[in-house]
C-alpha positions in Angstrom: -5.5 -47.6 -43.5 -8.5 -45.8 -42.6 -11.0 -47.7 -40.4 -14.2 -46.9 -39.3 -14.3 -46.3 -35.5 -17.7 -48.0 -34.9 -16.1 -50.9 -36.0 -12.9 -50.9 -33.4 -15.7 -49.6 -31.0 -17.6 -53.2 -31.3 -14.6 -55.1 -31.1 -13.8 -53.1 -28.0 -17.1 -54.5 -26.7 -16.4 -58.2 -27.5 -13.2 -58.1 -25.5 -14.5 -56.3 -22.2 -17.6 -58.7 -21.7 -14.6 -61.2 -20.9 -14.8 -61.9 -17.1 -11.5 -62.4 -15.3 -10.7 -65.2 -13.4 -11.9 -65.5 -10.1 -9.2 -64.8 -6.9 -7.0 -63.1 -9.8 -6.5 -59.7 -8.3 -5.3 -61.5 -5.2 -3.4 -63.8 -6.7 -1.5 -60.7 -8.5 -0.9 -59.0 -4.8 0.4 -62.0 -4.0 3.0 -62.0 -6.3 4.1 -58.6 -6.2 4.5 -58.5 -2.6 6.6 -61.6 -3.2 8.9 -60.3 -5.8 9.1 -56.5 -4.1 11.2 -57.0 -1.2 9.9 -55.4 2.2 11.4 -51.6 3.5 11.3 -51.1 7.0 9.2 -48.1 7.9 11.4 -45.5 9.8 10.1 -42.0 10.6 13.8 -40.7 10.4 17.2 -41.8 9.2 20.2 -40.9 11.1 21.7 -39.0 8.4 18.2 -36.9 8.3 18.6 -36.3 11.9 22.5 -35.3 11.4 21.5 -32.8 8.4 18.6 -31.5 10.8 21.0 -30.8 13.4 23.6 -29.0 11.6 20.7 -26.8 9.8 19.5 -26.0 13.8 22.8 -25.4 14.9 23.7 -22.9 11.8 20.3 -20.6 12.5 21.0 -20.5 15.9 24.8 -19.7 15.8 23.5 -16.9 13.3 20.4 -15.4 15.0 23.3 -15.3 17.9 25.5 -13.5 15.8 22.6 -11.3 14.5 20.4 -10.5 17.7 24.0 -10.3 20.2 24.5 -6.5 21.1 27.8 -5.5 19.9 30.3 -4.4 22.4 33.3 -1.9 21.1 36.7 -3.5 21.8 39.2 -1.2 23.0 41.6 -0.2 20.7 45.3 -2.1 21.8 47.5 1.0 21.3 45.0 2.9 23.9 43.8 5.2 20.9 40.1 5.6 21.3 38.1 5.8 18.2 35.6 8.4 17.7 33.1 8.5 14.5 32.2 11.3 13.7 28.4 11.9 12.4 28.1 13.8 9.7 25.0 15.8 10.8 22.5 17.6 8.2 21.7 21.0 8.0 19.4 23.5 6.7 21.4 23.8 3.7 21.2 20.1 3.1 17.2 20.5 3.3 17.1 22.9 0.2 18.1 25.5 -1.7 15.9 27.9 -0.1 16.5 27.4 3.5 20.7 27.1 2.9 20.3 31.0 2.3 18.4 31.6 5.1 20.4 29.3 7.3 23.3 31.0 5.2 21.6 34.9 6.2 21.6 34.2 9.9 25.0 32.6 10.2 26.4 35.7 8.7 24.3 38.2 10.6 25.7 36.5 13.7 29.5 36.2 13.0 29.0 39.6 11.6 27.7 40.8 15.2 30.1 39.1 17.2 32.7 40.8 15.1 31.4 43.5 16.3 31.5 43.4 20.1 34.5 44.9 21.8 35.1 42.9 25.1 36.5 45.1 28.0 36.9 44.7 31.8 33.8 46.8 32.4 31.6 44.2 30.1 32.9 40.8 31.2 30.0 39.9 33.0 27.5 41.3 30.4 28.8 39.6 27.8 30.2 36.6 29.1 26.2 36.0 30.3 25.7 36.8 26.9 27.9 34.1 25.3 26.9 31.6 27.6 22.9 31.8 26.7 24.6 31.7 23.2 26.4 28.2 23.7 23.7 26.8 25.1 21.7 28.2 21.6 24.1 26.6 20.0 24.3 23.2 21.6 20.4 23.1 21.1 21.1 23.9 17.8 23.3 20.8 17.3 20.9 18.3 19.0 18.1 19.7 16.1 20.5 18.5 13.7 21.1 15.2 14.6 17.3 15.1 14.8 17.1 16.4 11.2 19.6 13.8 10.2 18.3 10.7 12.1 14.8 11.7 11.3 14.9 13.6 7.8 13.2 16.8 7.5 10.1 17.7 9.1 8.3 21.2 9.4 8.9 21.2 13.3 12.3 20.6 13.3 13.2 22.8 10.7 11.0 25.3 11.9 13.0 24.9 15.4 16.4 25.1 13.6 15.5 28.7 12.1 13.8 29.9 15.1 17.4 28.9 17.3 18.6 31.3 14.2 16.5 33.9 15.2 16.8 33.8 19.1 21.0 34.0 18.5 20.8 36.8 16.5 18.5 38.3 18.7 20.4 37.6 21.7 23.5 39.1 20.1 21.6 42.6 19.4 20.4 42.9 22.6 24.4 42.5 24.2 25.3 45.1 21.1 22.1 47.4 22.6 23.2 46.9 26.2 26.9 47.1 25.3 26.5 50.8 23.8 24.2 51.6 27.1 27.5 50.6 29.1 29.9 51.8 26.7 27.5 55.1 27.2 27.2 55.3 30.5 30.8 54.4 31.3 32.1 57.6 28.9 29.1 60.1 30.6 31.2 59.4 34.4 34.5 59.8 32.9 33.0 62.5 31.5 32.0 63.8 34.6 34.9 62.9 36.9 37.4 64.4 34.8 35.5 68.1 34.8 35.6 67.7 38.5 
């Protein structure tokens, strides 16, 4: 079974010094092209122009969809919907600065507990409150911030300082809220030894 391959390599040899006959190669074309049977070259079928429609037509109903503003429908029963955001805070930050958002909180409701609200103080304290509201509605707005943006030294450094500025506003009332409280008890005082 074994043969030696300088022997099939001579044979080899014998066979390729054959020369083919002349005109055979186009004799061969010649026949293929008559048994094949001739396709007429189209650049696009009509079902490849259907398919590429219908792929145009979805990506552009969907980049519609995607890219179109929404608009809020109005509820039919005239109830108007209103989400509400649920806003971070210090406390959501960390540990650390929930006690101190926690300190201040406390310090403040623990003031305003404090006050007593008469006739003679209205306008102290109701200028007072209102620099307090606005505080606070600061206050909210730095939230939102903290929530859309996440935590950053600025705005948590602004959220503590609001802190600060209540609680300071609130001792200054208490200070000038004893000076009238004072002043108020010196002239009874005096009017009633008259």
């Amino acid at each position: 079974m074994a043969q030696d391959i300088r022997e099939l390599f001579k044979n080899e040899q014998k066979v390729t010094q054959e020369k083919m006959p002349e005109n055979h190669q186009e004799r061969f074309l010649e026949k293929l092209n008559d048994a094949m049977p001739v396709k007429r070259k189209t650049n696009f079928s009509w079902l490849q122009i259907a398919a590429s429609l219908i792929v145009l037509l979805g990506l552009s109903f969907g980049a519609f969809k995607y890219f179109q503003p929404s608009i809020p429908v109005a509820p039919t029963n005239n109830v108007v919907e209103t989400k509400t955001v649920e806003t971070k805070t210090l406390g959501d930050v960390s540990p650390g600065l929930k006690k101190v958002e926690d300190y201040y909180l406390a310090s403040i409701n623990l003031e305003l507990s404090k006050m007593k609200y008469t006739p003679e103080t209205k306008d102290v304290f109701d200028g007072y409150l209102e620099q307090i509201n606005v505080l606070n509605k600061e206050y909210e707005n730095l939230s939102v911030e903290l929530t859309e943006n996440g935590p950053s030294e600025l705005t948590v450094n602004a959220l503590i300082d609001n802190l600060k500025y209540r609680l300071n506003l609130l001792y200054r009332l208490r200070e000038q809220l004893n000076e009238l409280n004072a002043s108020n008890t010196k002239t009874e005082g005096a009017s009633q030894s008259i």
